[in-house]
C-alpha positions as CSV (number, residue, x, y, z in Angstrom):
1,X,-52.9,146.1,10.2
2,X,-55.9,146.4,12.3
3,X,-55.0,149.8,14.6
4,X,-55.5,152.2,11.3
5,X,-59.2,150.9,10.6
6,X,-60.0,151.2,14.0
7,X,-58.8,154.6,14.7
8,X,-60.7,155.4,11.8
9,X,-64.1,154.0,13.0
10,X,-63.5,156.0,16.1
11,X,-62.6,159.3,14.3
12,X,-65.8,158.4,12.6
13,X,-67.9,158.3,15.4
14,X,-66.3,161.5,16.9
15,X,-67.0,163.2,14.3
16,X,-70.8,162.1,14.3
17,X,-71.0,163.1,17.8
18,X,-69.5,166.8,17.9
19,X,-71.8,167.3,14.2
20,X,-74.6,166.6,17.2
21,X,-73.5,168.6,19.3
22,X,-72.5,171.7,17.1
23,X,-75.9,171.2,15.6
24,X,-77.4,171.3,19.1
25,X,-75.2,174.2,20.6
26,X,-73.5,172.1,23.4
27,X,-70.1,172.9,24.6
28,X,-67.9,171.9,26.6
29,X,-67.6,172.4,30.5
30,X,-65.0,174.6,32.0
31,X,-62.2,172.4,33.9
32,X,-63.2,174.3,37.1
33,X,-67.1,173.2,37.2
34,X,-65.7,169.4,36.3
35,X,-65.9,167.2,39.5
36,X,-62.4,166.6,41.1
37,X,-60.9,162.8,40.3
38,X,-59.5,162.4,43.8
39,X,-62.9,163.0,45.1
40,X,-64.7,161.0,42.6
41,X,-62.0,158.0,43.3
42,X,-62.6,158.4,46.8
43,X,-66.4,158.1,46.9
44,X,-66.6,155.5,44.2
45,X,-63.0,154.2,43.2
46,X,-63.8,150.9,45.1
47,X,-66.3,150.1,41.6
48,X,-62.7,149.9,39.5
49,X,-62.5,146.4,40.8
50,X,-65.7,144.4,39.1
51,X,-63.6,145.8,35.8
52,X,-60.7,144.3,37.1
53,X,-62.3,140.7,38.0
54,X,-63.9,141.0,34.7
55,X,-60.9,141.7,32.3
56,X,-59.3,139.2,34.4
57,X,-61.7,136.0,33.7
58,X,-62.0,137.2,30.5
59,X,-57.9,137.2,30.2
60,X,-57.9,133.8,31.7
61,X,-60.6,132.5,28.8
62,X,-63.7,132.0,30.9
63,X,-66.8,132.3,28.7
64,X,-68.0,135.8,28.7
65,X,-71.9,134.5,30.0
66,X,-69.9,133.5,33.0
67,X,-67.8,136.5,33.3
68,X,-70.9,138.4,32.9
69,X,-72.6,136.6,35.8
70,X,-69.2,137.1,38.0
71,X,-68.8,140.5,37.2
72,X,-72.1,140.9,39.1
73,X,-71.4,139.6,41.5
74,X,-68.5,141.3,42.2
75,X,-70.5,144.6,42.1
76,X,-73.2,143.5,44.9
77,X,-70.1,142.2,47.0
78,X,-68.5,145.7,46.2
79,X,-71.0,147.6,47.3
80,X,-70.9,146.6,50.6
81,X,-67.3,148.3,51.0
82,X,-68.9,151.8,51.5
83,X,-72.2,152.3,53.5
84,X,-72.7,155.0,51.0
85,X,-73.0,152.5,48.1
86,X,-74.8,149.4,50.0
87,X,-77.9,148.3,47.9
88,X,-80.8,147.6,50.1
89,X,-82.9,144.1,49.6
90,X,-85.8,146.4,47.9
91,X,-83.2,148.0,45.7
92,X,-81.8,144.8,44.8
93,X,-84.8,143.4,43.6
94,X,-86.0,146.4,41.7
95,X,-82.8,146.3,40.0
96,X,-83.8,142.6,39.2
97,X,-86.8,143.5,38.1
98,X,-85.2,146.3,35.6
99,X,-82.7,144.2,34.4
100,X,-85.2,141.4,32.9
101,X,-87.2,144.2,31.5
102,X,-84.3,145.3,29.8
103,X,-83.5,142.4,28.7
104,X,-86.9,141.4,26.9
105,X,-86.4,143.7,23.6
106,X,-82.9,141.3,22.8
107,X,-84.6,138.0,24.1
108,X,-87.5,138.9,21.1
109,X,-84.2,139.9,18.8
110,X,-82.5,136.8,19.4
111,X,-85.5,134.1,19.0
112,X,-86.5,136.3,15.5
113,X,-83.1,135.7,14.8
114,X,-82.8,132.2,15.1
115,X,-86.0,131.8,12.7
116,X,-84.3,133.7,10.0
117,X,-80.8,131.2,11.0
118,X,-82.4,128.2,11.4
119,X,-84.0,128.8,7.6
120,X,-80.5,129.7,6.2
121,X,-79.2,126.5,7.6
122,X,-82.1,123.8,6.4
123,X,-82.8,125.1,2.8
124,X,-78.5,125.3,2.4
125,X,-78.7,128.5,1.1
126,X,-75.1,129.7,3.2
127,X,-73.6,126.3,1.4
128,X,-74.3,127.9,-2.1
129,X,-73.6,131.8,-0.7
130,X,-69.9,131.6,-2.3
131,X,-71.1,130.7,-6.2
132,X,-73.5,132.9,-5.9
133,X,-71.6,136.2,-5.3
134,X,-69.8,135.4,-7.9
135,X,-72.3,134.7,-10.4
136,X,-74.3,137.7,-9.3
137,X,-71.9,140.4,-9.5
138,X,-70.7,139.1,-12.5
139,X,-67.4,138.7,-11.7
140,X,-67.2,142.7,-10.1
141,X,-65.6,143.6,-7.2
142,X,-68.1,146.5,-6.0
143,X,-71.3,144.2,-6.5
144,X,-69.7,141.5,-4.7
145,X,-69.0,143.5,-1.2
146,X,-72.0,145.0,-1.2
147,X,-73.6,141.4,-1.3
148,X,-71.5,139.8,1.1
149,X,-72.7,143.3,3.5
150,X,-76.0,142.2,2.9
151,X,-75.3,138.6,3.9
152,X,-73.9,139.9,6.9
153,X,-76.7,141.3,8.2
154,X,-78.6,138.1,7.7
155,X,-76.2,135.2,8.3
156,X,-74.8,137.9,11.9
157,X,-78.3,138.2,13.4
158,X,-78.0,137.0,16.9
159,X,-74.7,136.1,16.8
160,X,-71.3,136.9,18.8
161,X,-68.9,138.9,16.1
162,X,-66.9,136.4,16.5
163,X,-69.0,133.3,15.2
164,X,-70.6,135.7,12.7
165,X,-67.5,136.4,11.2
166,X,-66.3,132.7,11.1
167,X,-69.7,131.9,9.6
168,X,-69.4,135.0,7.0
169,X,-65.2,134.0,6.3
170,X,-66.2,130.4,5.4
171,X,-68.8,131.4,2.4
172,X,-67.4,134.9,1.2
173,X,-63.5,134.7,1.9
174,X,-63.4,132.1,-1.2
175,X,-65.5,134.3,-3.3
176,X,-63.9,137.8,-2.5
177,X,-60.4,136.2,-2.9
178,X,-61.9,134.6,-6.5
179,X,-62.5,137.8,-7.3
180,X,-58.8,139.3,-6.8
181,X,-59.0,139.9,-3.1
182,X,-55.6,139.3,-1.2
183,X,-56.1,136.6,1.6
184,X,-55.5,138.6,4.5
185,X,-57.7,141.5,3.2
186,X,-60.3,139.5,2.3
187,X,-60.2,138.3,6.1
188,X,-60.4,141.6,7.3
189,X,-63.2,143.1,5.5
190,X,-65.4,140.0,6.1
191,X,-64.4,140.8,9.8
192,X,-65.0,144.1,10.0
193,X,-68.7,143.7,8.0
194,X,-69.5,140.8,10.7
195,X,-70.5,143.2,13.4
196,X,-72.7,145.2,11.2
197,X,-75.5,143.1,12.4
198,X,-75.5,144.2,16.2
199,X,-75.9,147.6,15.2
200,X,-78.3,147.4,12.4
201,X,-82.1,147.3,12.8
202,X,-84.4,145.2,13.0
203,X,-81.7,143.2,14.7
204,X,-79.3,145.2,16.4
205,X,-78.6,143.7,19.8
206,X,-75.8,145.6,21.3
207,X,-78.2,148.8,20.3
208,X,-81.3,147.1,22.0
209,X,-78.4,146.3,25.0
210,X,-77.9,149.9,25.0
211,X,-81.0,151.4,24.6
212,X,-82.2,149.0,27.9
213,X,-79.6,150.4,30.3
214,X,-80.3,153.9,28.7
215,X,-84.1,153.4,29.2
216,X,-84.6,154.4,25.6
217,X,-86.6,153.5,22.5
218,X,-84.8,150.2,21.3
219,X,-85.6,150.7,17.4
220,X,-84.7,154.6,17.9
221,X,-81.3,153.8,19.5
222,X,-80.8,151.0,16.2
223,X,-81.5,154.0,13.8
224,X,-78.7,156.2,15.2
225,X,-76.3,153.1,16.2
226,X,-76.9,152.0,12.0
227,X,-75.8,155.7,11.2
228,X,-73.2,156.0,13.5
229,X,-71.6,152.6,12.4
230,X,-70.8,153.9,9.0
231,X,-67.6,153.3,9.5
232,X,-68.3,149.6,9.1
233,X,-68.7,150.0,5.6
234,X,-66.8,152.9,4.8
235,X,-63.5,151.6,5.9
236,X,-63.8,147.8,4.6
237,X,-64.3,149.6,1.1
238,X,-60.9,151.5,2.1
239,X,-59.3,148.6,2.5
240,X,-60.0,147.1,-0.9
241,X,-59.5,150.6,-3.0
242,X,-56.6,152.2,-0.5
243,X,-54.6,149.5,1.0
244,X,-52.6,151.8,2.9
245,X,-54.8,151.9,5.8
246,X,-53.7,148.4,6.5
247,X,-50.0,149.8,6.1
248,X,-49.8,147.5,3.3
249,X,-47.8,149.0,0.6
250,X,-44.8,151.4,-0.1
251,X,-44.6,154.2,2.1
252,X,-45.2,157.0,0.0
253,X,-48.9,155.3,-1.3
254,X,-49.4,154.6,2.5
255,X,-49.6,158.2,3.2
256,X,-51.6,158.9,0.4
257,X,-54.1,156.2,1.2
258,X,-54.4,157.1,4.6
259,X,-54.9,161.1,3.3
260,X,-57.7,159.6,1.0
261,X,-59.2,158.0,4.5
262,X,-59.1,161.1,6.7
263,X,-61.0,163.1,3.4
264,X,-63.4,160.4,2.8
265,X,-64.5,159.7,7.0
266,X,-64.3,163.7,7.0
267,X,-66.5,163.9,3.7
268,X,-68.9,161.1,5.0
269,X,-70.0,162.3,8.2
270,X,-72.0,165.7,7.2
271,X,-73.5,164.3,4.3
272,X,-75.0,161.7,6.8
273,X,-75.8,164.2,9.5
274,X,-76.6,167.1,7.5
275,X,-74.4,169.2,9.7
276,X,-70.5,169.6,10.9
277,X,-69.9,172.8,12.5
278,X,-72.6,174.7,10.7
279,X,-75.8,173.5,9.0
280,X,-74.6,171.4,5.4
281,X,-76.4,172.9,2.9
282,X,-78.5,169.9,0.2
283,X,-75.7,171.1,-2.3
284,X,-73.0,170.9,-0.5
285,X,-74.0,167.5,0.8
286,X,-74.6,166.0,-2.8
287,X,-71.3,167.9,-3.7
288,X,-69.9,166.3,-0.7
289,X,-71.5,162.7,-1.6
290,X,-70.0,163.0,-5.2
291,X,-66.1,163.6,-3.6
292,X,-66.3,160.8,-1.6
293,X,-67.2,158.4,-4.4
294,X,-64.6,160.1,-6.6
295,X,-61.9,158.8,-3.6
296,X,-62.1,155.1,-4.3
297,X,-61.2,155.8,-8.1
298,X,-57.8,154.6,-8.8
299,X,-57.0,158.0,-11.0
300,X,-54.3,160.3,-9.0
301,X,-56.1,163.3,-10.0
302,X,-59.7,162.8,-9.7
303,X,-58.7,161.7,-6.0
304,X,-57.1,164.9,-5.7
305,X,-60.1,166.5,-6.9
306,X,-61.9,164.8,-4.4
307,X,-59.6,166.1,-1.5
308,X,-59.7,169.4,-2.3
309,X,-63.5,169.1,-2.9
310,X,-64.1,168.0,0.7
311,X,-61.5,170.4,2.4
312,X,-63.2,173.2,0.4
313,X,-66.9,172.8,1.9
314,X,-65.6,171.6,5.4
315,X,-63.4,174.6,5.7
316,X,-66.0,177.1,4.4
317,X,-68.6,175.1,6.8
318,X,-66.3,176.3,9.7
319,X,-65.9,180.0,8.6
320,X,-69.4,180.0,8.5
321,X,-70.1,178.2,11.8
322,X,-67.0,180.9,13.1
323,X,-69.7,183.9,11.9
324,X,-72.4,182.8,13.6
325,X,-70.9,181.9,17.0
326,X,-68.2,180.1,18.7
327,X,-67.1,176.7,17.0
328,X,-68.3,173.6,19.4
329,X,-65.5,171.3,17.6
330,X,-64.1,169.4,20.0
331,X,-67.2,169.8,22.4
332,X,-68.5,166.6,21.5
């Protein structure tokens, strides 16, 4: 059920990336100027094996703060294989040194976090989360996912995705299935919004993670990891209106659902990024907006409509990207 969504999410972000690139005029590099993997492997292939201790603690249910310490280990001890990659004392240190820098932006996260946690927990607000979905959407299903995102954001700051989404499962499963949900759906979209929060500003640690080893703004990094997570919302939303995606379903509404998917991540993306292959024009992007709304409709021909909507102002995006110089799809 799960391998659908996530190819998906992935498509998604693909597609956000080579809109970036189009809309920067990168391509790709010829096979010839790319570095040769034997020679790569035989300069640095001795690295593949701190991934190999990790995945294996990890495999054998150490805690992943431990297999985190290990794994560095494992890199210091590795890089004494080759006198090319030996770290000096000095090095060592300022690497140290860069590390806990790093780290400061998700210490800050993580304690703000725990306020806004801690609060949730003593006034028993989570405790009541469940009635009041239900009384606050009144008794729709759109409303009510849209509130339990929101909680998500709050009840997920700081925490692992998955502890947020046991958390998050315990108040909103009972209240999505109250609302018509099936059980295992209802499981799924609660865990698939539980890891909006480590991407979504002002608390967005893998982001801050990211943006530390990057040595890049932290909220700046938040902003595009929120936009290019779309696909956290997007698809839980498929799963309620277009089953399919979880293969749940005859097979002929299966394809159908999962052609409703592919139009509605394609459909997304540019009205997002305000490019795909060539620059989205405001029409075409409110035009664009309008056919992906129409795809969570339950009418056969307004979804249609939709479709042909979205294939329409990609295709002619293309054409026009084709006239004004080589196509970068793919690039990205």
């Amino acid at each position: 059920m799960a391998v659908v969504p996530a190819i998906l999410y992935f498509l998604t972000v693909y597609l956000f990336v080579d809109a970036i690139a189009a809309r920067r005029g990168m391509t790709g590099q010829r096979r010839e100027d790319l570095p040769r993997a034997r020679a790569v492997l035989a300069t640095g292939g001795h690295f593949l094996l701190p991934l190999a201790v990790l995945v294996w603690y990890l495999v054998q249910g150490v805690s992943p703060t431990r297999v985190g310490f290990i794994a560095v280990l494992a890199v210091f001890i590795v890089s004494l294989f080759r006198a090319s990659s030996r770290i000096s004392p000095r090095a060592w240190l300022a690497a140290l040194e860069k590390g806990a820098r790093s780290a400061l932006p998700v210490t800050i996260a993580c304690a703000t976090a725990g306020i806004v946690v801690g609060a949730v927990g003593l006034t028993g607000l989570g405790l009541k989360f469940s009635d009041m979905v239900v009384s606050l959407s009144g008794g729709y299903l759109l409303p009510a996912l849209v509130l339990v995102a929101l909680a998500s954001l709050v009840l997920g700051m700081g925490l692992p995705v998955t502890a947020s989404y046991i958390v998050l499962v315990v108040l909103a499963g009972p209240a999505l299935q109250d609302l018509g949900v099936v059980l295992i759906t209802a499981h799924m979209v609660v865990f698939w919004l539980s890891q909006d929060s480590n991407v979504t500003p002002p608390v967005a640690l893998a982001a801050y993670a990211a943006a530390g080893i990057a040595g890049a703004s932290p909220m700046r990094s938040g902003i595009q990891a929120w936009k290019f997570a779309k696909g956290l919302y997007l698809i839980p939303l498929l799963m309620i209106y277009a089953p399919g995606v979880l293969l749940q379903g005859e097979p002929v509404q299966i394809a159908i659902d999962l052609l409703v998917a592919l139009a509605a991540v394609a459909g997304a993306v540019p009205v997002l990024e305000g490019h795909f292959q060539a620059p989205v024009r405001a029409w075409e992007r409110v035009l664009l907006a309008a056919a992906v709304v129409v795809l969570f409709l339950p009418e056969p021909w307004l979804r249609a409509g939709g479709i042909a909507v979205i294939v329409l102002v990609l295709g002619f995006n293309v054409v026009r990207a084709r006239r004004q110089g080589p196509v970068s799809f793919g690039a990205g």
